[in-house]
C-alpha positions in Angstrom: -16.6 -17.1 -1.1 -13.4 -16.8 0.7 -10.4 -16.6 -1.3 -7.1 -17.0 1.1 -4.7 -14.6 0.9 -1.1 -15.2 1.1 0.6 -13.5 4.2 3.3 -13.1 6.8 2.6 -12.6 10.3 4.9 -12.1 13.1 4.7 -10.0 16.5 1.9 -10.0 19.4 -0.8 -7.5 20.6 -3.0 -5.3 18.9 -3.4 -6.7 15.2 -1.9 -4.6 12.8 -2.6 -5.6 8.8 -0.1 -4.0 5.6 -1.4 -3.8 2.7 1.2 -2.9 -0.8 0.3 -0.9 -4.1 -0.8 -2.1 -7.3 1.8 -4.3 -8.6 3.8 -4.8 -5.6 3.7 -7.6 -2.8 3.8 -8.4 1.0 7.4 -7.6 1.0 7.5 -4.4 0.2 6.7 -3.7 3.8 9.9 -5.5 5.1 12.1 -2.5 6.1 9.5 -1.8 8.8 8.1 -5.3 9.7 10.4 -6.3 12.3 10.4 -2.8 13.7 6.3 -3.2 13.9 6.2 -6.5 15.1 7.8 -5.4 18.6 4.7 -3.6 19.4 1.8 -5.4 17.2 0.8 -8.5 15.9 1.4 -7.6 12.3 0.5 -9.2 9.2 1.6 -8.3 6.0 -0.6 -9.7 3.1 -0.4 -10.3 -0.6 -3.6 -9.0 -1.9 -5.7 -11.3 -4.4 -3.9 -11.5 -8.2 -0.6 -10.0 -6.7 2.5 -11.0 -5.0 2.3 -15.3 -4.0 -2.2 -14.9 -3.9 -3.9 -16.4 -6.3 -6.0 -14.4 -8.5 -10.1 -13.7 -8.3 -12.0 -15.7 -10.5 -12.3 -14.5 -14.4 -15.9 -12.9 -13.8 -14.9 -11.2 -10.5 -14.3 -7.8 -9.9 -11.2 -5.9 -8.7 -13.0 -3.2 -7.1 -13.2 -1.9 -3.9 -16.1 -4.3 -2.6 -14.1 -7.4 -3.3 -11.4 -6.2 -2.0 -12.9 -5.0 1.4 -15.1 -8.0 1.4 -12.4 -10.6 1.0 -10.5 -8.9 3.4 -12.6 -8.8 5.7 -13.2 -12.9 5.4 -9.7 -13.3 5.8 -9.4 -11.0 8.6 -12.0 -13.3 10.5 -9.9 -16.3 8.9 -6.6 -15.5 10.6 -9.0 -14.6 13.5 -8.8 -10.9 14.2 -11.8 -8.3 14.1 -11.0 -4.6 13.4 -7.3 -4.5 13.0 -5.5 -1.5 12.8 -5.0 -1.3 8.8 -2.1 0.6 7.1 -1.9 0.3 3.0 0.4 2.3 0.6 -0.9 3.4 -2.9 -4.0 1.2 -4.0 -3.6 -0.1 -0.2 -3.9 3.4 1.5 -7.0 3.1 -0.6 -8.4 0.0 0.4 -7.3 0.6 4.0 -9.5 4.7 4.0 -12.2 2.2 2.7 -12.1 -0.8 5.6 -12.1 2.2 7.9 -15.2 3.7 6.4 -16.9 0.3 6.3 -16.7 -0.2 10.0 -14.0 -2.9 9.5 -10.7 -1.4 10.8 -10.1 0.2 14.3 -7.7 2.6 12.6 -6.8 3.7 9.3 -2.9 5.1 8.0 -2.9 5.2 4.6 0.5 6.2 2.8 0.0 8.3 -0.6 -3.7 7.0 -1.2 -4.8 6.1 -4.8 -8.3 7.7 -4.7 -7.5 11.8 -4.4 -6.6 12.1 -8.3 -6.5 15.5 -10.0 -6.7 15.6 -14.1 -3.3 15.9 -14.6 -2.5 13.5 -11.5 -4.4 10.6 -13.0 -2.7 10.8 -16.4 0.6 10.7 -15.0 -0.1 8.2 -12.5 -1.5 6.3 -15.0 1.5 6.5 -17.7 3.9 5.8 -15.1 1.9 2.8 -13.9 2.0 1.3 -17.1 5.3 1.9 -18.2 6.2 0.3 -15.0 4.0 -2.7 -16.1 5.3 -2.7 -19.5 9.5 -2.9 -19.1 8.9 -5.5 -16.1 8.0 -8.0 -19.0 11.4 -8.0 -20.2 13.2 -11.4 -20.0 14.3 -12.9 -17.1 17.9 -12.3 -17.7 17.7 -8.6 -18.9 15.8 -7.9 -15.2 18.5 -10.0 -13.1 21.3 -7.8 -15.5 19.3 -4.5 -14.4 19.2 -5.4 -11.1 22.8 -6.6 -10.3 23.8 -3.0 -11.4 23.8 -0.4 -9.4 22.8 2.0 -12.2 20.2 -0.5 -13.3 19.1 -0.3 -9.5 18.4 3.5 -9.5 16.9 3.6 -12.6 14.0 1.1 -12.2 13.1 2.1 -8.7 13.6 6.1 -9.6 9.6 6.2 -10.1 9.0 4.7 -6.4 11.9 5.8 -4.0 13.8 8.5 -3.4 16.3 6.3 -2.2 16.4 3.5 -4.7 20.2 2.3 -4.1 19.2 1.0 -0.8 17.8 -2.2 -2.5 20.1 -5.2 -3.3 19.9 -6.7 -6.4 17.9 -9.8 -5.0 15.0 -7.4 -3.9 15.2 -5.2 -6.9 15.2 -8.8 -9.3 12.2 -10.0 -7.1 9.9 -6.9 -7.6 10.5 -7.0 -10.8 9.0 -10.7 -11.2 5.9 -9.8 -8.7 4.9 -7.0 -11.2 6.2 -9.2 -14.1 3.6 -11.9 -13.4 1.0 -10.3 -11.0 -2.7 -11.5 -12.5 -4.5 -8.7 -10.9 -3.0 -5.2 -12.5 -4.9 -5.2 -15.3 -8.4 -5.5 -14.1 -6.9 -3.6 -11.2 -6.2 -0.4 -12.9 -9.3 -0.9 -15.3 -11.2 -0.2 -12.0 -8.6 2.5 -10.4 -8.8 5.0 -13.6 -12.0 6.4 -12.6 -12.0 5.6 -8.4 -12.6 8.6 -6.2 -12.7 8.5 -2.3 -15.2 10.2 -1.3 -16.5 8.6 2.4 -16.0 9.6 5.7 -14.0 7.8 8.5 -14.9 7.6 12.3 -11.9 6.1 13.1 -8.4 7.4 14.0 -7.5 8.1 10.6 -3.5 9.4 9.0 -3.2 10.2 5.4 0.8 10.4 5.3 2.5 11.5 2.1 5.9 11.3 0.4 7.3 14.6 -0.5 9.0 13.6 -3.4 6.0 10.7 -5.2 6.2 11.1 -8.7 3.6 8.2 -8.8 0.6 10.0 -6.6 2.3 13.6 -6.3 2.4 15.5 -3.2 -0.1 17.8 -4.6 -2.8 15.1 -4.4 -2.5 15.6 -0.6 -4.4 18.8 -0.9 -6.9 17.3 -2.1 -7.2 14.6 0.2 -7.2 17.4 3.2 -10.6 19.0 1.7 -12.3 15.5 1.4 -11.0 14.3 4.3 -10.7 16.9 6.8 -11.2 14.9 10.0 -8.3 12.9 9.4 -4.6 13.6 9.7 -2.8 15.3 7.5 1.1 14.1 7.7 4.1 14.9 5.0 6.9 12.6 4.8 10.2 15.1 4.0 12.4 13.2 1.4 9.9 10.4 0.6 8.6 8.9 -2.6 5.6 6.9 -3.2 6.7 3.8 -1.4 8.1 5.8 1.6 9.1 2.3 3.8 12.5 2.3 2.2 13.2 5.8 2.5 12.5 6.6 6.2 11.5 3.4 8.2 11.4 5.0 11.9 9.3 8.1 10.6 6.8 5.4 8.8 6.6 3.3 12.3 6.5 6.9 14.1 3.5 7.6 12.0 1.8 4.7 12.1 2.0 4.3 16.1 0.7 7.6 16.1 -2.7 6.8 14.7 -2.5 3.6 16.6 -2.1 5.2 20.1 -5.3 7.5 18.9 -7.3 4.8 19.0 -6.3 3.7 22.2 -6.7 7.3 23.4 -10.3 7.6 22.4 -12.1 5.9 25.1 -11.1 8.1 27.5 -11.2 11.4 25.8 -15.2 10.4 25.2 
């Protein structure tokens, strides 16, 4: 059963899908949107329990079939097949796993969940949770933190390296989306244990942030050995949500696995 999925869409062309992180929303993609939709039809989405989408019924599933298979629904919804999919975080993880199920055309995830070492899980996890935990502050103590310029570096220290570039409205506004997102919970239930482990036939780019404290850098080793068809990008000066911190080299990146695609037809 379809369950529609909240979403902005702007631009023409090839069809071009963002999908955020765990506790995030469509808008965390806005410092490259505009710059996207000159080339693509793009369509940033709120996935289900986060952002303005409602939440999956009590005795679904936030796992990795849901999520690909409501996708996929809405994809034929908005009427596109196969768009190119880029995700961040639990998106870069979702978007590896439309590309392995024969539902993208190609595949740029940005610091995949999925490629967890021991250590790596714990402190993702920790980090994840304390993140979960302050946003349900009051109201007034998050628009406080968020009008200051301190307050401004210090809540998005964990996600950026360049957390002063958000305004106070944008900074008070993620805040709420991970405040009263329905999905992290169950979400991260199921992330814990998840491991990527498939293999992709489509242009692929695993791109990662230099300086994630969320999914360190170090993960991206690991995500080389599993994956060793794919791409294999850093991002120099990045944290885990690297749109903020270097929009061109993002779009670069991302146009880069696009143009693959287009390139594969003849180089067959």
């Amino acid at each position: 059963m379809l369950s529609e999925l909240v979403y902005t869409r702007k631009g023409s062309g090839e069809p071009l899908v963002l999908i955020h992180g765990i506790g995030h929303r469509r808008q965390a993609w806005d410092p490259v949107f505009e710059l996207l939709a000159q080339s693509y039809d793009v369509i940033a989405v709120d996935l289900a329990g986060f952002g303005e989408s409602p939440a999956y019924p009590l005795k679904s599933s936030y796992d990795m079939d849901n999520a690909c298979d409501n996708l996929s629904d809405n994809f034929a919804h908005w009427g596109i097949e196969r768009p190119h999919v880029v995700g961040n975080s639990l998106g870069g993880a979702i978007a590896l796993e439309l590309g392995a199920r024969g539902l993208a055309r190609s595949v740029t995830a940005l610091s995949p969940a999925g490629f967890f070492g021991t250590l790596n899980r714990v402190q993702t996890l920790v980090l994840l949770v304390l993140l979960r935990v302050t946003s349900q502050l009051p109201d007034s103590v998050l628009r406080a933190v968020s009008r200051s310029g301190f307050g401004r570096r210090l809540a998005g220290s964990s996600l950026y390296a360049h957390p002063e570039r958000f305004t106070a409205d944008e900074v008070f506004g993620d805040a709420l989306a991970l405040k009263r997102c329905h999905g992290f919970e169950r979400t991260i239930v199921k992330g814990v244990t998840y491991s990527f482990r498939e293999h992709l036939d489509v242009p692929t780019t695993i791109a990662w942030g230099t300086r994630d404290l969320i999914l360190p850098y170090s993960s991206s080793a690991i995500a080389q050995e599993r994956l060793p068809e794919a791409r294999h990008v850093a991002l120099p000066h990045c944290g885990h949500v690297p749109m903020i911190d270097d929009p061109a080299l993002v779009a670069r990146v991302i146009e880069q696995t696009t143009a693959a695609d287009r390139q594969a037809p003849a180089a067959a």
